[in-house]
MARTIDREN-943784 format. One record per residue (C-alpha): chain; y negated, x negated, z negated; residue in one letter. Coordinates in steps of 0.25 Angstrom, whole numbers. Last residue first. Layout:
BEGIN
NODE  mol     c2     c1     c3  type
NODE    A      Y      X      Z     A
...
***
This chain:
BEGIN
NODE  mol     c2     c1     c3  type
NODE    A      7     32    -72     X
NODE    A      2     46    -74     X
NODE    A    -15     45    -72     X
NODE    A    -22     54    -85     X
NODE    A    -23     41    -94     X
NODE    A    -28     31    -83     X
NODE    A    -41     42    -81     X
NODE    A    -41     48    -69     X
NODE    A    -46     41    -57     X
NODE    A    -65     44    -58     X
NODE    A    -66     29    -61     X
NODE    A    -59     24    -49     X
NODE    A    -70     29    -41     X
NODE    A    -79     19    -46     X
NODE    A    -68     10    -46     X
NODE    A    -68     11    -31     X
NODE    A    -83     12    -29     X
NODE    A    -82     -3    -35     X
NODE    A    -73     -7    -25     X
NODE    A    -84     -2    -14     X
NODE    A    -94    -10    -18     X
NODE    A    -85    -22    -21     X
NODE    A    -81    -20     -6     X
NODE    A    -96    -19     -3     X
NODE    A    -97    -32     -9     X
NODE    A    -88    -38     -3     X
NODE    A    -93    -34     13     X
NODE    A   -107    -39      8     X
NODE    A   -101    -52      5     X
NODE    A    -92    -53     17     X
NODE    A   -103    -49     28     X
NODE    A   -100    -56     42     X
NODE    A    -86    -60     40     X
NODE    A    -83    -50     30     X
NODE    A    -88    -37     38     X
NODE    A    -80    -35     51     X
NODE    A    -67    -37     43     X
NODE    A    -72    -30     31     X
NODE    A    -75    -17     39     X
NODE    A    -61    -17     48     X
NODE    A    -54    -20     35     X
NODE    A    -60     -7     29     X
NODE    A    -59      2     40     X
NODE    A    -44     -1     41     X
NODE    A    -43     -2     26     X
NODE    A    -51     12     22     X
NODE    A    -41     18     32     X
NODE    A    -29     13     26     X
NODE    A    -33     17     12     X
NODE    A    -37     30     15     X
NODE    A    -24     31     23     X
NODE    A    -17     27     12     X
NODE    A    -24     36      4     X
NODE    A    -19     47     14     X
NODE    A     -5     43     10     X
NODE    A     -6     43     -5     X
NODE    A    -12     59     -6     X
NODE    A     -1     62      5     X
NODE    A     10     56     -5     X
NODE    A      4     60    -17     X
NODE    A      2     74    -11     X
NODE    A     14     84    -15     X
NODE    A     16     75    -28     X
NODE    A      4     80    -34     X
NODE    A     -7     69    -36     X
NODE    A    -14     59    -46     X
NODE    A     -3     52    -50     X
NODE    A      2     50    -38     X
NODE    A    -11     45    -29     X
NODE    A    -16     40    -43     X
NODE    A     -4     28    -41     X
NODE    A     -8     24    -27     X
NODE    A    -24     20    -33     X
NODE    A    -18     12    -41     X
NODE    A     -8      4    -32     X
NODE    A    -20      2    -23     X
NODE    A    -28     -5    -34     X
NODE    A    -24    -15    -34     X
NODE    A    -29    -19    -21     X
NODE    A    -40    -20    -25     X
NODE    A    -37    -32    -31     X
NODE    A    -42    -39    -17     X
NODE    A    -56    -42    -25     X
NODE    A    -48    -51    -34     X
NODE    A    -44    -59    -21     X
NODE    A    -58    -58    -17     X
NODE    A    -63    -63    -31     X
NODE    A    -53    -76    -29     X
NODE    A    -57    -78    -13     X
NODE    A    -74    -77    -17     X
NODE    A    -70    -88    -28     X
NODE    A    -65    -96    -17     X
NODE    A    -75    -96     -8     X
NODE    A    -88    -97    -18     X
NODE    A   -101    -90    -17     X
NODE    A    -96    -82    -28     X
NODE    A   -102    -68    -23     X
NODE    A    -95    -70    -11     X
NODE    A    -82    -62    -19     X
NODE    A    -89    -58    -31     X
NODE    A    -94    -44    -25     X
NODE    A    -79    -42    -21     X
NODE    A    -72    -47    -36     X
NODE    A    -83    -37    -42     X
NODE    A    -76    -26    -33     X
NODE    A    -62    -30    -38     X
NODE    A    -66    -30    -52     X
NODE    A    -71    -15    -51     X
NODE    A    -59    -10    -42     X
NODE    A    -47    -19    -52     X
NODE    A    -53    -11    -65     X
NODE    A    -57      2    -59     X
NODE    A    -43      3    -54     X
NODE    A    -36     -3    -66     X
NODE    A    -44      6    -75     X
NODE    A    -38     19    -67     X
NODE    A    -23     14    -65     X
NODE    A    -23     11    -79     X
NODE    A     -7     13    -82     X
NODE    A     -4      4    -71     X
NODE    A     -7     -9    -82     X
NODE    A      5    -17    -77     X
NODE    A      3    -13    -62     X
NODE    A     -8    -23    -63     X
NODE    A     -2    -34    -65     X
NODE    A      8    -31    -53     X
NODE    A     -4    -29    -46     X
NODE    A     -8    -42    -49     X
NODE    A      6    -48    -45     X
NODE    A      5    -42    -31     X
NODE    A    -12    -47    -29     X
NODE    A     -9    -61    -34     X
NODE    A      5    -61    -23     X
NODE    A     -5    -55    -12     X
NODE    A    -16    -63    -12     X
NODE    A     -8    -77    -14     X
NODE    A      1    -71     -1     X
NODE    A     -9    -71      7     X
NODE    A    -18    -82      2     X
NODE    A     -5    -91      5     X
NODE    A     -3    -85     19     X
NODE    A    -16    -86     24     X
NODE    A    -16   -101     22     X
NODE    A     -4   -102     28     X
NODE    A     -9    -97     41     X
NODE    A     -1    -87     47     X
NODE    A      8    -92     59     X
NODE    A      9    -87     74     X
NODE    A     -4    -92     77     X
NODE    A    -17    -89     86     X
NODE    A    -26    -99     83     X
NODE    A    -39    -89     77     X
NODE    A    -53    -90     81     X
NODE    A    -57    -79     73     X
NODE    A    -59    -64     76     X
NODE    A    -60    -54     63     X
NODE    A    -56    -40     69     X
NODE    A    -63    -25     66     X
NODE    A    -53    -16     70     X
NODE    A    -51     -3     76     X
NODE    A    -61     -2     91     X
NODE    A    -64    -20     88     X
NODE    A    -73    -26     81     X
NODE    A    -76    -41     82     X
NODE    A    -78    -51     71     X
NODE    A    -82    -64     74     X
NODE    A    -79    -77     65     X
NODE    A    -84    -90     67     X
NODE    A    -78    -93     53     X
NODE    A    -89    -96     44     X
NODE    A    -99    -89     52     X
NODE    A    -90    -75     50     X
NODE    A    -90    -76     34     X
NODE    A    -78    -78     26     X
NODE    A    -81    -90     22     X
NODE    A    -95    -87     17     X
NODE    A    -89    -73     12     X
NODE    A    -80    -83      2     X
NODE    A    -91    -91     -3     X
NODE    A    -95   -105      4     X
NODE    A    -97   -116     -6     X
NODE    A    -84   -124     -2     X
NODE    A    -91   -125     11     X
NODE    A    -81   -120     23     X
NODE    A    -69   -125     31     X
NODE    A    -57   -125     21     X
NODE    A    -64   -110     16     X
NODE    A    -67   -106     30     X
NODE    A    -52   -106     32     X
NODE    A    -47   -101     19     X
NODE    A    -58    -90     20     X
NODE    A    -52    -85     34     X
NODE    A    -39    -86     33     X
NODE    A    -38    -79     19     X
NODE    A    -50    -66     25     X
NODE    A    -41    -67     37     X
NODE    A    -29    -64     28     X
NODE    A    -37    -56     21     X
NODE    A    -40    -45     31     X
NODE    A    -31    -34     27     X
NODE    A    -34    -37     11     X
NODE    A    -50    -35     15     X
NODE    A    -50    -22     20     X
NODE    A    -38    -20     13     X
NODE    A    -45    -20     -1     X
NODE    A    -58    -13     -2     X
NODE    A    -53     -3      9     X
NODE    A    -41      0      0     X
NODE    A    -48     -1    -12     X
NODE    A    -60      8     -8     X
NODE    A    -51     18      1     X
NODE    A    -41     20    -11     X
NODE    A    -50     22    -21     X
NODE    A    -58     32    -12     X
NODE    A    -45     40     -9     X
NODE    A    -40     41    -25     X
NODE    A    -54     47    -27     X
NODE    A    -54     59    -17     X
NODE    A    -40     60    -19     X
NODE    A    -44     62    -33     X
NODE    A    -55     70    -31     X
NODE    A    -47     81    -21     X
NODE    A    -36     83    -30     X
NODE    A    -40     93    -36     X
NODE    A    -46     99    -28     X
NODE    A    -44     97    -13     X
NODE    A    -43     83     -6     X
NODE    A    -28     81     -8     X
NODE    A    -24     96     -7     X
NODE    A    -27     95      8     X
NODE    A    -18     84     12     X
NODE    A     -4     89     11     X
NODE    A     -7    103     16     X
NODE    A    -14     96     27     X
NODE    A     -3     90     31     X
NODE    A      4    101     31     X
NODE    A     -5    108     40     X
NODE    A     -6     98     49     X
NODE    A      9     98     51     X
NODE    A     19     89     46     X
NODE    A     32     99     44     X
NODE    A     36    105     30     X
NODE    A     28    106     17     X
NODE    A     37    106      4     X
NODE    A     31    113     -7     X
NODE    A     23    107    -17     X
NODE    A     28    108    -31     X
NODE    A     20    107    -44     X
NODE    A     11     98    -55     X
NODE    A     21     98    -65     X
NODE    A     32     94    -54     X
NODE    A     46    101    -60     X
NODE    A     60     95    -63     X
NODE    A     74    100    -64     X
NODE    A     87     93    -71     X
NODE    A     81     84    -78     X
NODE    A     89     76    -90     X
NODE    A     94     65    -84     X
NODE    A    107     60    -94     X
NODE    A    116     65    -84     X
NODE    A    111     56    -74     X
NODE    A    113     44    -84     X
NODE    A    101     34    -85     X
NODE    A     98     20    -77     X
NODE    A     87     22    -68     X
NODE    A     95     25    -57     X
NODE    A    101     36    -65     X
NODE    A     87     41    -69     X
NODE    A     81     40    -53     X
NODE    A     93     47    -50     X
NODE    A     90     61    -61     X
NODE    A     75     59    -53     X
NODE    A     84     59    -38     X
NODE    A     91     72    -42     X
NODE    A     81     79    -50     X
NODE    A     71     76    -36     X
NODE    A     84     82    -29     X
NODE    A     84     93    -36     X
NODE    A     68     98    -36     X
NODE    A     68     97    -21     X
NODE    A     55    108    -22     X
NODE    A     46     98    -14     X
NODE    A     40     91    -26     X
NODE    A     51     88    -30     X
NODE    A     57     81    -21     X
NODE    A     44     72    -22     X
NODE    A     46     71    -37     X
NODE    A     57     66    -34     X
NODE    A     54     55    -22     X
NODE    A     64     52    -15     X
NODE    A     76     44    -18     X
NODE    A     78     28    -16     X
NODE    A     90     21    -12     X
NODE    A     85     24      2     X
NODE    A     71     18     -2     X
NODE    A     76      3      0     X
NODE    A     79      2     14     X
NODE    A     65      9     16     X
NODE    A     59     -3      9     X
NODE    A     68    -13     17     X
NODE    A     64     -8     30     X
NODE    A     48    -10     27     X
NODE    A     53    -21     20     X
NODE    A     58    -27     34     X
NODE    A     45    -26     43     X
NODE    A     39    -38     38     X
NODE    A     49    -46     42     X
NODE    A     51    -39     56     X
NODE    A     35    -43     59     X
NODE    A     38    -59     52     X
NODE    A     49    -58     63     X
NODE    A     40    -55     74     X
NODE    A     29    -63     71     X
NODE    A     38    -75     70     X
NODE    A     42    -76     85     X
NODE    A     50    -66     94     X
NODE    A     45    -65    107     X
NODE    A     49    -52    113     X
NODE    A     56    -50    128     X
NODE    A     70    -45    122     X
NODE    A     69    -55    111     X
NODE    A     63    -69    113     X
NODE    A     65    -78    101     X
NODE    A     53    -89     95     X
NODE    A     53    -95     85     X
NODE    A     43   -104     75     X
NODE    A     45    -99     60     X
NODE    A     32   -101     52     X
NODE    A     27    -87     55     X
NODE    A     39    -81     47     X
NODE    A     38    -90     33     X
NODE    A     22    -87     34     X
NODE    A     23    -72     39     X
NODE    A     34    -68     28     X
NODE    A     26    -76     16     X
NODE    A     12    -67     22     X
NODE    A     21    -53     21     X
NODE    A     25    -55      9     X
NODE    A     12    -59      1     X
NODE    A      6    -47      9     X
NODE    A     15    -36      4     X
NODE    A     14    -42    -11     X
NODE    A      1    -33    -13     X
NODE    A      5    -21     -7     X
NODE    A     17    -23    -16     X
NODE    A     10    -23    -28     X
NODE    A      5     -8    -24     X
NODE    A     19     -4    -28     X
NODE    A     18    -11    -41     X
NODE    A      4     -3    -45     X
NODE    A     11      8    -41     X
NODE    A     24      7    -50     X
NODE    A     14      4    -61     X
NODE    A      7     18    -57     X
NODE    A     21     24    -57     X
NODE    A     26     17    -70     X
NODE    A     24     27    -81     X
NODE    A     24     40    -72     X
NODE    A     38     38    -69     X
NODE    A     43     34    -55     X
NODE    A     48     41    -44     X
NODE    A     34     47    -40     X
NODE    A     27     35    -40     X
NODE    A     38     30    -33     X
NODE    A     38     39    -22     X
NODE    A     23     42    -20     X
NODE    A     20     27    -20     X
NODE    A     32     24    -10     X
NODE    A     27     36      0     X
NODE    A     12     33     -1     X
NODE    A     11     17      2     X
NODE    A     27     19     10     X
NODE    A     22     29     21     X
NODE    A     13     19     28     X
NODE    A     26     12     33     X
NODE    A     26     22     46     X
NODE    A     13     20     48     X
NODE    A     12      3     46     X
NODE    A     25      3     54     X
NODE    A     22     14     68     X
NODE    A      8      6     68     X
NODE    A     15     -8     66     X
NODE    A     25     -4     79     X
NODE    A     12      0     88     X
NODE    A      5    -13     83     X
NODE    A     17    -19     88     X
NODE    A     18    -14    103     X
NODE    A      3    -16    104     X
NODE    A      3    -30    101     X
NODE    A     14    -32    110     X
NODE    A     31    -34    111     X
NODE    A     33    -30     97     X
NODE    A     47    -35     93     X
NODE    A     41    -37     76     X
NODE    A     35    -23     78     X
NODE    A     50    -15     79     X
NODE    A     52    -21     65     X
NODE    A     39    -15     61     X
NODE    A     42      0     68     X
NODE    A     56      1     61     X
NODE    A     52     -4     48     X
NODE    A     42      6     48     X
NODE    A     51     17     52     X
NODE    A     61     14     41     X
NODE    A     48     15     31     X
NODE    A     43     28     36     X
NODE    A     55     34     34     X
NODE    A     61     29     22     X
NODE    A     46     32     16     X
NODE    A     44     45     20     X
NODE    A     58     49     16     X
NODE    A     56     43      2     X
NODE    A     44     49      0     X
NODE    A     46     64      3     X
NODE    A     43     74     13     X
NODE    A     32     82      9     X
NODE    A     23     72      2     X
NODE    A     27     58      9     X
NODE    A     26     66     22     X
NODE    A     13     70     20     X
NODE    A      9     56     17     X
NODE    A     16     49     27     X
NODE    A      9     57     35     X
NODE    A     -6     55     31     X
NODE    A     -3     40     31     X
NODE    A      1     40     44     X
NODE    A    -11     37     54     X
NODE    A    -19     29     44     X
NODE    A     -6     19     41     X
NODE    A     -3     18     54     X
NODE    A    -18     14     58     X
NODE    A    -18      4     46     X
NODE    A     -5     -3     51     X
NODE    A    -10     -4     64     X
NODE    A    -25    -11     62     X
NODE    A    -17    -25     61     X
NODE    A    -14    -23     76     X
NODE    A    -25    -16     82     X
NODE    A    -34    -27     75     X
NODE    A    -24    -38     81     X
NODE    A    -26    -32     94     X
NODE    A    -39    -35     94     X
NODE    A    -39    -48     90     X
NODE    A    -31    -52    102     X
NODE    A    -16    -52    101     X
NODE    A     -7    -60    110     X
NODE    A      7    -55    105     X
NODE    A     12    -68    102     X
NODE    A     -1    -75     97     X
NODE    A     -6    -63     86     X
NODE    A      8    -61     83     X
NODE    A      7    -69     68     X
NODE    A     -8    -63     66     X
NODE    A     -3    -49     68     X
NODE    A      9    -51     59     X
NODE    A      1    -56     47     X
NODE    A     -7    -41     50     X
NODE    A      3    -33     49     X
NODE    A      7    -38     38     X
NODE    A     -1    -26     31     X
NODE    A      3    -14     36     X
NODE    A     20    -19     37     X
NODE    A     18    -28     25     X
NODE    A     12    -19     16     X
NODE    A     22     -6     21     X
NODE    A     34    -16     17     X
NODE    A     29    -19      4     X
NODE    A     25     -3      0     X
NODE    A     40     -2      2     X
NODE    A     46    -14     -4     X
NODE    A     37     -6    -16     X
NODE    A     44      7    -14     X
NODE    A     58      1    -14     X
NODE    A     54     -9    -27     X
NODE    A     48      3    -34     X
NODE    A     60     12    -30     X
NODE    A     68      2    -37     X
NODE    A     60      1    -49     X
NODE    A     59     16    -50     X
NODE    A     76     17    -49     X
NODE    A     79      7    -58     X
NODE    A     71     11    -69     X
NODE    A     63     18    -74     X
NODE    A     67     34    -81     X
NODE    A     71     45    -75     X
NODE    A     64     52    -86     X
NODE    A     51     49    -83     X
NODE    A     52     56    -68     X
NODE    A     59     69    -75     X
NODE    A     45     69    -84     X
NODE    A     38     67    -72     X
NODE    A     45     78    -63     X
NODE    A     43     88    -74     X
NODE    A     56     94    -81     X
NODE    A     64    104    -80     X
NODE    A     76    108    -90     X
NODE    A     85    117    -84     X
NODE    A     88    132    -91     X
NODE    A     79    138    -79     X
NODE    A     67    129    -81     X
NODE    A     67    122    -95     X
NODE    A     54    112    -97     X
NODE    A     56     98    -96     X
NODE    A     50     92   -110     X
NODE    A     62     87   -118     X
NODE    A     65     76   -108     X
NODE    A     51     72   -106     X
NODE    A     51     70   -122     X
NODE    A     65     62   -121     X
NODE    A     59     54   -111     X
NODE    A     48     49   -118     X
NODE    A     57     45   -131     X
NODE    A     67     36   -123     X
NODE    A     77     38   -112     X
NODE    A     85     26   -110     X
NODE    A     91     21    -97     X
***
């Protein structure tokens, strides 16, 4: 590894403390280096963020699969699919505090292991109620990896790629449902039949164990990994964090001798550790994020994440109905019927019911044990474009700001030109572009650790998710009752809201101020 002009200048700048050169934890960061070490905790934490997508979000292919061997009604498909969302809400607050005071990789091994657990278990699930239980346990222990692996990597990697490094991990949200569609169209082919200890064994069950085993692999992979240094650090473990920094430069490919930092300081301070989950803890965690002077930028941070989140998965949850539905009524429909007219309840006899948690779409379904292909293909379509445009995108990770604005404001004009159109297909393409909102996840992720002290990224991250989550539940709940009966209006509220967003985005910092 070779160590050019820049690092020479951090080099000569740590400050002399008791005869020992100390030096910030960025500039110690910079030295180390990229390399081996970076690229490899991005492939752990990204196989991480994969396994947490398809354990929340597969769900809902697994659902349709058992709906004829575990005898589901509608409303037992609701209760169902709504178990990831309700694990999420009850833990995220948790898995924040714990992320903060007990560190990153032990949050993650942890909760991982324990979710690998719990969804393998699922796959022998003798009732509905049995497995929604098991997916509760999954989806809320798993929870952990959207706020443990972005503060662990943005903190183990230099300033000059982290929001790249974000942007990246986000892409894997975006491949999850490409994987999980292949996995239950080859599965859901296979016809057999094994009775085990008084269970049924058909396809569902292993398509549930396939989907279960990243979430396995990913905490497989974290053991080669270290903690987080700056974590350590931030707790008083100022040795171990020189330790593991001085690891990350041998891995990297320089000479442990030849690493120049032997102490390290946090510019913006230590925080001592808290001991025991208790109330008060918690609210110790919790309290600073909504006083001055953090106050407007959580305020801020929270209301983008609830406008993209509720503008995105509200529809994202639901579009394998949305593929069904429009590909059906398409084949059976006028040319000339615009994308609302085919998504409409007259063109597809359908009633929507509401049940005490979630609202339902009720068709005349044939209860199968296969995925329509169909469904597949846009599937995965959707999210292979959307894994390679974030990929795009995280080349010009420099501007979160302009790229928020940017991809909020021409998603919004893509909602209002939807029905707009008067023309199906057109309607499907600006929906697609309107979907880009999920874009910009990743960017809102990467000012949640540049914006904040290392005692509260990962309790500042965490209770965004919750945001996120909650916005989603009500939020597919709303669309679904409303589409059918009032598409366009439902769009253009979304744009209405979108357009907020930017709004909003407008007050970030400007790109020049934001590390990364």
């Amino acid at each position: 590894m070779t160590t050019d002009k820049k690092d020479k200048d951090i080099e000569m700048s740590g400050r002399i403390e008791n005869n020992v050169k100390c030096y910030s934890y960025e500039d110690a960061l910079d030295m180390t280096g990229h390399g081996k070490y970076n690229k490899g905790l991005l492939f752990a934490c990204f196989m991480l963020i994969i396994a947490m997508g398809i354990d929340i979000y597969g769900l809902g292919i697994i659902v349709t699969v058992a709906t004829c061997d575990l005898g589901l009604n509608f409303q037992q498909i609701g209760i169902l699919s709504s178990m990831p969302f309700a694990g999420i809400i009850v833990m995220s607050y948790p898995w924040g505090y714990l992320s903060d005071t007990r560190g990153r990789k032990l949050v993650l091994m942890w909760s991982m292991t324990g979710s690998f657990i719990c969804a393998a278990i699922s796959s022998l699930a003798p009732t509905w109620q049995v497995l929604a239980a098991l997916r509760f346990l999954s989806s809320a222990l798993s929870s952990a990896a959207e706020s443990a692996t972005y503060a662990l990597l943005g903190e183990c990697c230099s300033s000059k790629y982290r929001t790249r490094y974000m942007l990246i991990m986000t892409s894997a949200l975006m491949l999850t449902p490409t994987l999980y569609y292949v996995w239950a169209y080859l599965i859901t082919k296979l016809n057999f039949t094994i009775y085990i200890m008084g269970i049924v064994y058909r396809p569902w069950r292993l398509l549930t164990l396939v989907m279960a085993l990243p979430l396995g692999i990913g905490a497989l992979l974290l053991w080669y990994f270290s903690e987080s240094p700056k974590f350590l650090a931030n707790v008083g473990r100022t040795d171990e964090a020189v330790a593991i920094l001085k690891r990350m430069y041998v891995i990297n490919g320089g000479e442990s001798e030849k690493y120049p930092v032997e102490k390290i300081y946090l510019e913006e301070g230590s925080k001592d550790h808290v001991d025991g989950l208790t109330l008060r803890s918690l609210w110790e965690q919790i309290a600073p994020l909504f006083k001055p002077p953090l106050l407007k930028r959580t305020l801020l941070l929270y209301y983008l994440t609830f406008v993209v989140y509720i503008a995105n998965n509200s529809f994202a949850i639901i579009l394998p109905t949305i593929f069904n539905v429009f590909f059906t009524s398409y084949a059976s429909q006028e040319s000339s019927s615009s994308f609302c007219e085919l998504l409409s309840d007259e063109a597809n006899n359908v009633t929507i019911t509401d049940s005490s948690n979630t609202t339902i779409i009720q068709q005349e379904l044939d209860c199968k044990d296969s995925i329509s292909d169909n469904t597949i293909f846009a599937g995965c379509a959707h999210g292979l474009s959307f894994f390679v445009l974030n990929a795009l995108i995280s080349q010009c990770a420099k501007k979160p700001k302009v790229l928020t604005i940017t991809i909020l404001v021409i998603a919004a004009v893509a909602a209002i030109l939807i029905d707009l159109t008067g023309e199906a297909i057109s309607g499907l393409l600006f929906f697609y572009i309107f979907l880009t909102t999920a874009m910009v996840f990743g960017l809102v992720s990467s000012y949640f650790v540049t914006l904040y002290p290392t005692s509260y990224r990962g309790m500042v991250a965490c209770l965004g998710m919750m945001v996120a989550r909650l916005s989603a539940f009500g939020g597919t709940n709303l669309v679904s009752a409303l589409v059918g009966r009032a598409c366009g209006a439902t769009l253009y509220a979304a744009a209405a809201l979108v357009i907020s967003g930017a709004v909003a985005a407008w007050f970030l910092p400007p790109d020049s101020d934001a590390k990364g």
